[in-house]
Each structure stands twice: as C-alpha cells, then as structure tokens.
N, C-alpha and C positions, 0 to 999 in steps of 0.2 A: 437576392431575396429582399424585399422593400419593408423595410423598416414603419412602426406606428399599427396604426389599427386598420390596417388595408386588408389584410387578412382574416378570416372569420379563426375563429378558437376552435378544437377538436371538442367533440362532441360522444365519444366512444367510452360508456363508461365500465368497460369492462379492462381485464390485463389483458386480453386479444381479443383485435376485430371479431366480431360472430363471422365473416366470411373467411377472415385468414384459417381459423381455427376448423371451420368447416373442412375449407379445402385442406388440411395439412392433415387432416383425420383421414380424410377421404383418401389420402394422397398414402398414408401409414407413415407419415413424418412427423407427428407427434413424440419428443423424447421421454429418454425414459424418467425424466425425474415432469413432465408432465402424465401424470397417471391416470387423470381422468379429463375428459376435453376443457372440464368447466376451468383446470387448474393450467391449462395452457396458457404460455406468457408469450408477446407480440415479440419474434424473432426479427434479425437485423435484416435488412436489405438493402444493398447501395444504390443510393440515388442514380438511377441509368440519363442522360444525355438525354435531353428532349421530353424527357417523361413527363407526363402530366402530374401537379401536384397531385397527393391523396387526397383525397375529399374528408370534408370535417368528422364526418363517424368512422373514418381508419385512423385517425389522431387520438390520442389520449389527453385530453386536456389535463392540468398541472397537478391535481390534485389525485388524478390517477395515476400519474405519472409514481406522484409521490406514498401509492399507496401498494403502486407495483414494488418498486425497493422496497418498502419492508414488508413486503409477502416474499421476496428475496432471501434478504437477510436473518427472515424470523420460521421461513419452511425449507431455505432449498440450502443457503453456505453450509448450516451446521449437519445436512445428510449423510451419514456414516454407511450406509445401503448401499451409493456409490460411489466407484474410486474418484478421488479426490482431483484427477487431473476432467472427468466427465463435467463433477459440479462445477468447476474453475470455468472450464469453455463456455458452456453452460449459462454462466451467471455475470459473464465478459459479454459474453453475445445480447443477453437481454440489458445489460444497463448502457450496452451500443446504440440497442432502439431505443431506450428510453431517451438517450440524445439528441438524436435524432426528430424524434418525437418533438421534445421540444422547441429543437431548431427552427420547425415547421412551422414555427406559434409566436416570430415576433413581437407579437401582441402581446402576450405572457407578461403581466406584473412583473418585475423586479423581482418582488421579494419572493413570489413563487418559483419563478424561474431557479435563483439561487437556490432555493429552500432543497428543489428536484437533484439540483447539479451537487449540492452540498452532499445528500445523503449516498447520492450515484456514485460519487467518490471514494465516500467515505466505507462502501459494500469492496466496491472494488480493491481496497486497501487490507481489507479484511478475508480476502478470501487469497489463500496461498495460490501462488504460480510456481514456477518453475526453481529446480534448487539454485542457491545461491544469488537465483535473479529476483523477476520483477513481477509483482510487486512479494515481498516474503519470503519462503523456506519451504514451502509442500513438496510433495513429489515434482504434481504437475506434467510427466512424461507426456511426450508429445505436441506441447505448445510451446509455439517461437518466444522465446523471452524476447526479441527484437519488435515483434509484433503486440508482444504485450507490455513491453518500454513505449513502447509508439502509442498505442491506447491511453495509457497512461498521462502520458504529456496533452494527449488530446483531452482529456478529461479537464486537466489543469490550467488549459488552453480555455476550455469553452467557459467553467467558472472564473477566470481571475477575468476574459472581455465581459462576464456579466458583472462582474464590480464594478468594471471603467467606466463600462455606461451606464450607470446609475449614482443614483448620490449617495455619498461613504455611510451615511444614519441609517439607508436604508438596507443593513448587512452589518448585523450584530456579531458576526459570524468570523469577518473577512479576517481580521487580523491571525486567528486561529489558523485557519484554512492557508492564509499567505506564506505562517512557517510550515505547514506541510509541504507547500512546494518546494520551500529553500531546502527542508531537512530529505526530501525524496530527491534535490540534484546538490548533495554534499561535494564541496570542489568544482562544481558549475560556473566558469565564471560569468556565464550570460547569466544564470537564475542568480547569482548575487548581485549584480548589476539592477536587475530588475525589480527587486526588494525595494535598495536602494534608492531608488526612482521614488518608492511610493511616500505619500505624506509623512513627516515626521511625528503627526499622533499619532498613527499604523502603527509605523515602526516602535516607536517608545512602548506596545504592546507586549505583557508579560513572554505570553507565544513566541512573538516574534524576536524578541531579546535573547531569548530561550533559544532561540534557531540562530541566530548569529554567532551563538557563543558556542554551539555545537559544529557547524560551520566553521568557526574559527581555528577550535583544534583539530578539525579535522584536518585543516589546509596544514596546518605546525606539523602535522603527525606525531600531536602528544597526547600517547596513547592513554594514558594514565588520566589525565585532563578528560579525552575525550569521552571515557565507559563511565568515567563518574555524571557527568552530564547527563548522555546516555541513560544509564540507569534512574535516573531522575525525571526522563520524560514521563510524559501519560502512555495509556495505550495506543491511543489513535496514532502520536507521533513516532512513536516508535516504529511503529509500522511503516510508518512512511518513510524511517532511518534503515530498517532493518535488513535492505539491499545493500547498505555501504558496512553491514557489519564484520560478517567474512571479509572483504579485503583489506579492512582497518586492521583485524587479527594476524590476517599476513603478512602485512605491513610491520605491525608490531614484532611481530616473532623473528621478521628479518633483522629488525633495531639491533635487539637479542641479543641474536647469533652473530651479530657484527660486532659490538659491546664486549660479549662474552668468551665466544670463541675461543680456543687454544689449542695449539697441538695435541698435548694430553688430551683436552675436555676440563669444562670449568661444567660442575652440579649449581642445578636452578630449582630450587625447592617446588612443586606442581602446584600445592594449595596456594605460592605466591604468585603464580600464574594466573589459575584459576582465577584470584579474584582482579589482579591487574586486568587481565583480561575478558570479566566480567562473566562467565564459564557458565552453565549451569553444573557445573562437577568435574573431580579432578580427571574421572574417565575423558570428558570431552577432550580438556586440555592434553591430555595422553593421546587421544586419538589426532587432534590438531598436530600435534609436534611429529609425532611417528609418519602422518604425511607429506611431512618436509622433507625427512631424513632424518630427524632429530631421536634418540634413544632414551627408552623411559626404564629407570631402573630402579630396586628398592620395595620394601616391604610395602604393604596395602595402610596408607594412612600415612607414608612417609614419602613418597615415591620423588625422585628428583627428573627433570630434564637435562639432559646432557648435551653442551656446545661445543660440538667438534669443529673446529675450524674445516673449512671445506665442504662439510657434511651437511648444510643445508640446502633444499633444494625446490622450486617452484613447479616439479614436471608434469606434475596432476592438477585437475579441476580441483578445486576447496572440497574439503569434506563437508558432507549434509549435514548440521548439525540443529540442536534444537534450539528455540532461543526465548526459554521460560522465564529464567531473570530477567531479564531486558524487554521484556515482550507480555507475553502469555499470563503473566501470575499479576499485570495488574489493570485485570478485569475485576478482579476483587467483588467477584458476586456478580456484577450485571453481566445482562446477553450482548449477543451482537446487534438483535435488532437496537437494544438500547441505544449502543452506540452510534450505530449507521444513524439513526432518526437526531441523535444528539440528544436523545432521553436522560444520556447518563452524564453529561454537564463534559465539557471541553476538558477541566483538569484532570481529573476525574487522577487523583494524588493518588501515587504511587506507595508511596511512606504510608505507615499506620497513623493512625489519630489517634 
C-alpha cells in the first residue's frame, strides 16, 4: 500500500456503504442488533488477493470512522436485549472494519488516524469476551479467546505504528494508551522490551510509570504489591489488566497454600483474603478457594479458609467471577461512550475526592 497522498480519502458518509447495506437487506443478512437498514454498521471483510481496491464511497473517511465507534459504544455494548456473547461478535467484527477502513486511507492525518484507532480500542476493551480471557470476564460463549487475543494485539499493533510514524506532539494520547499495552501483556517480555525502547519523556509518563510498577509485581508475584496498584488504576486500565487477574489470584492462593499448609490445616481468616486479594466479597473468595480444593468453614461473617497440605489443586478452568472492585465501580457515573471517545479524561481516579 504506498504511503502519502496517492490515494484519494473515502468519501461514504454513512456507518455502511448505501450498496453493502442494500445488498445485505436484500440478502436477510442484516443482524439482529441492526434493526432497521438505516442502523446498519459496515461489516468486516478480508482483503481477497488481487482484489481491486474499494472505491472512495465504500471507505468511511476518519470522521466517520470516528462517529461509527461511538454509535458502538453509546447504542449497541451497553444492549441488555441480546446475549452478551451476540453484542461481543457483533461489535469485534465492526471495529475490524473500521480498521480496515482506515488502513485503506494512508492519507488519513496523523491525528485522525490515532484519534479512530484510539476509540476502536478503547470499545473493544470495553466490551467483555470470553470468561477468564480476552479482553474481560463476560460470558462470551462461543468466541475464540485465541482469536480474540489476536484481534487484540492487532488493534495495538495498528495504533502504536501510528505513533511511530508521526511526531510524539502530534498524540496527546500516546503515553496513556502505551501503558494499556504493557498492562494488557503483564509478564511479556517482548511488550516490555518494547516500552522500553520508547523515549524517556513517554516513559517518565504518570500512565506509563503506573504500568511498570504494575508490570513489576506482577513479574515478583507480589500479590499483595500487585491488587494494591491494581485497585488504584483507572477504568480503562484496568481493563486492559483485567485478563491477568484470575491467574495472579491463582497464583496467589498457591503462595498460600505452600506458606500455609499443614497436615492438620492451618485457618486463613476469608475477609483477609478477600481484601489481599482484592475480592469483591468473601462469597467470591469462598467460591475461589472451594475451586482449588481449599474448605471454607465457619459462621457467616467469620468464615476461615482452610490449608491442607496436599489439598490444593489446579484441575479446573478459573471460576467466572465478577470484578466490581477492580473494574466496574470506577466508572463513577460516566458511560462507555464517555469513555471509548476519552470524554471522560484518562484518569478518570478511582479514589473519592
């Protein structure tokens, strides 16, 4: 694809071509969270071998691109109407095209370019996938978490070469966005490496300081170090942490039970659980330990975990579990579109004021 202004900009100022849309009505391939044709959004298709480029009225230029996400983010992630693995596909697939989209458009300003990739990401971080995986904690049945790891990197892939080739002033943004990557490959050591690389004002960035130090414990497996950090991110980040959450916890709880253990059973009080391990409640942490092999025993408000030597055990997937502290409780008022757009400010502090 040649680089500069060789290329004309797209020209299509709707969320889908007037011909895709046509044909896809015609065709009864309209989904169900498109309801009406007007509301149909430009689905992915891959580039076939030879194919002729699209012509500039099947492109969305930048500003549609960027008005596609948050008609996303602000009509279709938060739809409770359908199951949640539908919206997920759904809203994967449409911000695939808007990639794409963009790819198409060399041409594309810098700062719009970013602006498209930044929000694209920032949906896709936002809308749950698969348990335990990527990106979040939703149901998500039916989609490849492999596929949706790989998306994922792609995403991160296409904005961090739109920083490189452009100049650092021109991406107010970057530093924010650069600790999402390090905090979404926690123990990477190519995505730390590659941090690394970047200039030392980047780095010296609150964000990105912030992600090193959560990074850091994460590599020590100290656990304790780590949920406090953790709970001290923003929302957006956390999200982007909230795939290495569940295996930090199993990690931890093997520490534990290695620590702790004894023939008899040595009692581990749950509420000190709980909050070591940043819980939203001592049921979770009951349900956590009971899936290792670990026995919860004791009145309601006292309840201890118990360390049988032996008795721990890895045999099961992670339990699904919810992750409202760490996550969820601090949206503190604003929406997602807020967020996706970056309406609602990068920090966007956790803590009361």
């Amino acid at each position: 694809m040649p680089l500069g202004g060789a290329l004309p900009m797209g020209t299509c100022p709707d969320l889908c071509p007037e011909a895709e849309r046509a044909a896809r009505e015609r065709q009864q391939r309209l989904h169900r969270l498109e309801a009406a044709p007007a509301r149909a959004v430009k689905e992915y298709a891959r580039p076939a071998a030879g194919k002729a480029r699209p012509p500039p009225c099947q492109l969305r230029p930048p500003h549609v691109l960027l008005a596609t996400v948050r008609y996303l983010a602000a009509e279709v992630c938060g739809r409770a109407d359908v199951p949640r693995p539908d919206v997920a596909a759904f809203v994967w697939d449409r911000l695939r095209a808007v990639r794409l989209d963009l790819l198409l458009q060399p041409s594309a300003p810098p700062r719009d370019a970013a602006a498209v990739l930044e929000a694209a990401l920032s949906c896709q971080l936002c809308v749950p996938g698969p348990p335990g995986g990527d990106p979040g904690g939703g149901p998500g049945a039916g989609l490849d978490p492999q596929l949706l790891h790989t998306q994922m990197q792609e995403a991160f892939g296409s904005l961090r070469r739109c920083y490189a080739d452009s100049p650092e002033e021109a991406h107010p943004r970057q530093g924010f966005f650069q600790s999402l990557f390090l905090l979404y490959n926690l123990g990477s050591g190519e995505a730390l490496h590659q941090v690394l690389l970047l200039p030392r004002a980047l780095r010296s960035s609150p964000a990105l300081r912030r992600a090193l130090a959560v990074d850091a414990a994460f590599r020590e497996a100290n656990a304790g170090r780590l949920f406090r950090l953790l709970g001290a991110l923003p929302y957006l980040a956390g999200r982007a942490a909230q795939r290495h959450v569940g295996p930090a916890r199993r990690r931890a709880l093997a520490a534990l039970a290695r620590a702790l253990g004894t023939p008899r059973g040595q009692a581990f009080p749950l509420r000190c659980l709980t909050r070591l391990l940043a819980m939203d409640s001592p049921a979770q942490a009951a349900a956590l330990c009971r899936a290792h092999g670990l026995a919860v025993e004791g009145e309601a408000g006292d309840e201890k975990a118990w360390f049988v030597r032996g008795r721990y055990s890895e045999v099961g997937p992670l339990p699904g579990l919810s992750c409202a502290l760490l996550v969820d409780s601090k949206l503190r008022g604003c929406t997602l579109e807020q967020v996706v757009m970056g309406e609602a400010g990068d920090s966007l502090d956790p803590s009361p004021s």
